[in-house]
C-alpha positions, 0 to 999 in steps of 0.5 A, spaced: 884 464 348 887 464 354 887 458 359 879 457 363 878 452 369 873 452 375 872 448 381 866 445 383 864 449 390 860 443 393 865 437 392 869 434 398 875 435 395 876 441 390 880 440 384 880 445 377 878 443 373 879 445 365 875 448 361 880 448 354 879 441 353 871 440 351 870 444 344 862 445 346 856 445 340 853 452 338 856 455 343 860 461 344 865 458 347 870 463 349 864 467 351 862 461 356 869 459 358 870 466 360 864 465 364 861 459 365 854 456 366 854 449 369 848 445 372 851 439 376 844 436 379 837 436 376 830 432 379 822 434 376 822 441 374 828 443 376 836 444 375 841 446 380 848 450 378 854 448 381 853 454 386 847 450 388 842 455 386 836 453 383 833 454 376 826 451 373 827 448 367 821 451 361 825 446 356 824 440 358 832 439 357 831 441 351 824 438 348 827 432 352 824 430 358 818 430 358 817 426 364 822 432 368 828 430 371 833 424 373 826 419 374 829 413 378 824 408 374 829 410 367 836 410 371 834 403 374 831 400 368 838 402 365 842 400 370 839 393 371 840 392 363 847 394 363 848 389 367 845 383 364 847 386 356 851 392 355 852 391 348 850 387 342 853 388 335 845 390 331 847 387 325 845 380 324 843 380 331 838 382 336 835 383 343 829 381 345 828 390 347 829 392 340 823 388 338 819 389 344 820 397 344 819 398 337 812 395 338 810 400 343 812 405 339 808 402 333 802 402 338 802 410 338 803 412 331 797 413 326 795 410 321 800 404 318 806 407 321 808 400 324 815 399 322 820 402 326 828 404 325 832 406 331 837 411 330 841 415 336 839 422 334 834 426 330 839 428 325 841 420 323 832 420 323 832 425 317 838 422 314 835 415 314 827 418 312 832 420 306 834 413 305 828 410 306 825 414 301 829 413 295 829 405 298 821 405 297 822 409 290 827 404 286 823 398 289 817 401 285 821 402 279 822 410 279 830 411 281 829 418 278 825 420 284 831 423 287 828 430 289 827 433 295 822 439 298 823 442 305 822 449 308 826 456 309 826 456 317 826 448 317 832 445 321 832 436 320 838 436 324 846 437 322 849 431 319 849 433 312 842 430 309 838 434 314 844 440 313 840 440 305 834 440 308 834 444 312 832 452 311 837 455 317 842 460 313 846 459 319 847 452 318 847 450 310 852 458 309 859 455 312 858 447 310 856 448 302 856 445 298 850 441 301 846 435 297 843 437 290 836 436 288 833 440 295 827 445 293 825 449 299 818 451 299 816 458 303 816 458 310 809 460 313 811 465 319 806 470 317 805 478 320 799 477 319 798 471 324 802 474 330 800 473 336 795 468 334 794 462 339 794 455 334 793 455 328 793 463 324 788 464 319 793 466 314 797 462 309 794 454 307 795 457 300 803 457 301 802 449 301 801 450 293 809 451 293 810 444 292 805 444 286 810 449 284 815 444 284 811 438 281 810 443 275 818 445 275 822 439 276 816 433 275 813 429 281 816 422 277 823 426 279 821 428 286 822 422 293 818 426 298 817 432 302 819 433 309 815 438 314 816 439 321 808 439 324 811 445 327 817 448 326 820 449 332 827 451 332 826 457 328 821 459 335 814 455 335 812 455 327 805 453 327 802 451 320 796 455 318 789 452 318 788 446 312 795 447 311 798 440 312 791 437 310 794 441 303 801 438 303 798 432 304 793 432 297 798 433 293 802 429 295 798 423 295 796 426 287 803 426 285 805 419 289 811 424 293 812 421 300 810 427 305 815 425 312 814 429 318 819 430 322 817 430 330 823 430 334 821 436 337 812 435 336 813 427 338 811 425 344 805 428 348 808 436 346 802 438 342 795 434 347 797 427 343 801 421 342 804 426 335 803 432 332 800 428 326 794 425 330 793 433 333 792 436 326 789 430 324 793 428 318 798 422 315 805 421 313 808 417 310 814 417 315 815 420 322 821 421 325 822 422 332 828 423 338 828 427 345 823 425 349 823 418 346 827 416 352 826 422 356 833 425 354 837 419 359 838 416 353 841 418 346 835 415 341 832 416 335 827 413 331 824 412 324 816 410 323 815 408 316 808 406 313 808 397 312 807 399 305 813 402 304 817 397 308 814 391 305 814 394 298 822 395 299 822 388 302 819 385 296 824 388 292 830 385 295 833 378 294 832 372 297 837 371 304 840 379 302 840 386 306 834 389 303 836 396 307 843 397 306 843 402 313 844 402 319 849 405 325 852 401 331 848 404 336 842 402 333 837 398 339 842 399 344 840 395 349 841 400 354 837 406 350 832 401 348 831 400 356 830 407 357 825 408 352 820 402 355 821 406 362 820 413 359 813 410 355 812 406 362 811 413 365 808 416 360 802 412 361 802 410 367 801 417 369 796 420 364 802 425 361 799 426 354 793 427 357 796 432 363 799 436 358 793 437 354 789 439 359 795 443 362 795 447 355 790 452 356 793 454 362 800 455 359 797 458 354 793 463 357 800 465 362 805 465 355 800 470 352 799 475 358 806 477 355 803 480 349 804 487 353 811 487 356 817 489 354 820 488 348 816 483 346 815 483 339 810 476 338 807 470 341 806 463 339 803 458 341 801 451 341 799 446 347 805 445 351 809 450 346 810 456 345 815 462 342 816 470 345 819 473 340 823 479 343 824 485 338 831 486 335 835 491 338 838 491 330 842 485 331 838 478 329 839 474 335 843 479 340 837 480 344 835 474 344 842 472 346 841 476 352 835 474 354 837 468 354 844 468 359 838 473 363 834 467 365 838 463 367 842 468 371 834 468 374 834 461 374 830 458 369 833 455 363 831 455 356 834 455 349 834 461 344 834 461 337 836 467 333 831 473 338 825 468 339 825 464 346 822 457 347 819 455 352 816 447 353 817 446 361 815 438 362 809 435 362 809 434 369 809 442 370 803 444 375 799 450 375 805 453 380 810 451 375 807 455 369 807 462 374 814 461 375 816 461 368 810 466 367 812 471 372 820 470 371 820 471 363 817 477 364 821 480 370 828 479 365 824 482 359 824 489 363 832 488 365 834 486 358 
């Protein structure tokens, strides 16, 4: 691989800069270095490159800023904490944020989801759903609940519990051998639900896989299952109708915790505060990231039922460590001071509320596609949806062009294997959804 630079064209004074030095993640890297992407700047709905040319954003970042970019009232909330405290060890200390974010974030989960652990990213969310899993069943007395069931198509994220989770062949083929005792139901990406707008009629039945389980392994072996409300980085799977309604008996039948994870779903993405409310059903655990702090802070979270905590309470001694987890960067005080702006924002300006009255409208645009070319499938759900482009015979080359396309005709979004995911923030307008409309099609007839 040969030496790669560029020169930033609007610098007062230029300089190469190197590209070999920053190993880039799920990238191609030596095909980007060879011609790089850059974005220097972004505001609202928009980024701009490093040749100033705009480009909307249709992914929020990606699932991250809900709110649109570079929001002042969360760069100067963070900037005034950063000056009164950087940094406070989270172990044995705390700082008066932490609690008052945890309160917030209580008051938008359902049910009984009122205690809250911080992470820093999704995949530390999932890792520590795990735990808390196992936690609640030794304190319950069944150690054997050890088990865990997830779907084909699932991503919880990359450290290695949610790596076992996960149903992405991508991503468990090259790291194995991953954790034992993992069951994957089926996955419910159905021909017969193709281009369905919500939920298809087709596919509540496969639910019925983790009574297959119970039946297999035994439900005294089996902690919890983990679904995504929609899958979302296998491209905008949307449950069947009375599908998690499904997941939900059984596991209240078998005494299995059911754990959403809605790092993508959380936060205004499906009309409500999460997807759980959306569709009207209850875990045990949700984890949430992204849009948490509107992607200007690295954050995570994990809301756990008072049950289950005070369960694990009750089970420690007196003056010990009843969780034994935790990361250095739980609570940071300026992630923390971000979050509180981001959730400011979110209600101040009604955005939940705008995003579910904008849905129709952005569903009715993202379905017009339905005809054009190369277009293979939509779906689609409030401020969420998927054009799956048709394999040219190599799974996710098309995809992949597409994607490099759209940026070259300013709009950003991510790819996954051939489908695009589009999520524009939830301050898009109606000229905002015409724009992303009208150059998705544009590049599907140049690809």
């Amino acid at each position: 691989m040969g030496h790669a630079e560029f020169t930033l064209r609007d610098q007062a004074q230029t300089k190469p800069i190197s590209l070999d030095e920053y190993w880039m993640p799920f990238t191609p890297n030596r095909e980007f270095k060879a011609h790089p992407r850059l974005v220097v700047r972004a505001e609202g709905m928009y980024y701009w490159n490093d040749r100033g040319e705009k480009i909307i954003d249709a992914a929020s970042g990606m699932f991250c800023c809900a709110a649109g970019h570079a929001r002042k009232e969360i760069a100067e909330a963070v900037h005034k904490q950063l000056r009164e405290l950087d940094f406070i060890a989270p172990f044995l200390r705390g700082h008066p944020k932490s609690f008052e974010l945890a309160a917030r974030v209580a008051e938008l989960t359902p049910g009984d989801l009122n205690r809250i652990f911080f992470t820093n990213s999704g995949s530390e969310a999932v890792d520590t759903a795990m735990k808390v899993a196992l936690a609640y069943h030794q304190a319950r007395g069944e150690a054997g609940r050890t088990m865990f069931v997830s779907r084909e198509r699932a991503y919880h994220g990359v450290n290695f519990g949610g790596v076992s989770l996960s149903g992405m062949v991508n991503n468990r083929r090259r790291f194995g051998p991953t954790l034992p005792g993992i069951a994957h139901m089926r996955h419910t990406h159905l021909k017969e639900n193709r281009f369905t707008r919500g939920e298809g009629a087709h596919g509540a039945e496969l639910a019925d896989d983790l009574l297959r389980f119970v039946n297999l392994y035994g439900a005294e072996n089996i902690a919890a299952c983990f679904v995504e409300p929609i899958a979302g980085s296998t491209g905008c799977l949307i449950p069947p109708k009375g599908y998690l309604k499904r997941l939900r008996d059984i596991c209240d039948a078998h005494g299995i915790l059911l754990v959403f994870d809605e790092v993508i779903t959380g936060f205004g993405r499906t009309g409500q505060n999460f997807a759980a409310q959306t569709f009207g059903v209850t875990p045990d655990v949700i984890t949430m990231a992204k849009a948490l702090t509107n992607g200007a802070q690295p954050m995570g979270a994990v809301a756990i039922s008072t049950r289950i905590h005070d369960a694990i309470m009750a089970a420690a001694q007196d003056g010990a460590i009843e969780f034994f987890h935790g990361y250095t960067y739980s609570a940071h005080p300026a992630a923390c001071a971000a979050g509180l702006a981001a959730l400011d924002i979110y209600r101040d300006e009604a955005l939940f509320e705008r995003g579910r009255e904008l849905a129709p409208y952005f569903q009715d645009a993202m379905f017009s596609l339905k005809d054009a070319r190369h277009v293979a499938d939509i779906r689609g759900y409030g401020m969420f949806a998927a054009i799956e482009v048709e394999s040219d015979g190599v799974a996710g080359h098309r995809g992949h062009l597409y994607q490099k396309q759209l940026f070259e005709n300013g709009l950003h979004l991510k790819t996954t294997g051939d489908s695009a995911i589009v999520a524009p923030p939830l301050i898009a307008t109606r000229q905002h959804i015409d724009e992303i409309r009208d150059k998705l099609e544009r590049t599907l007839a140049e690809i």
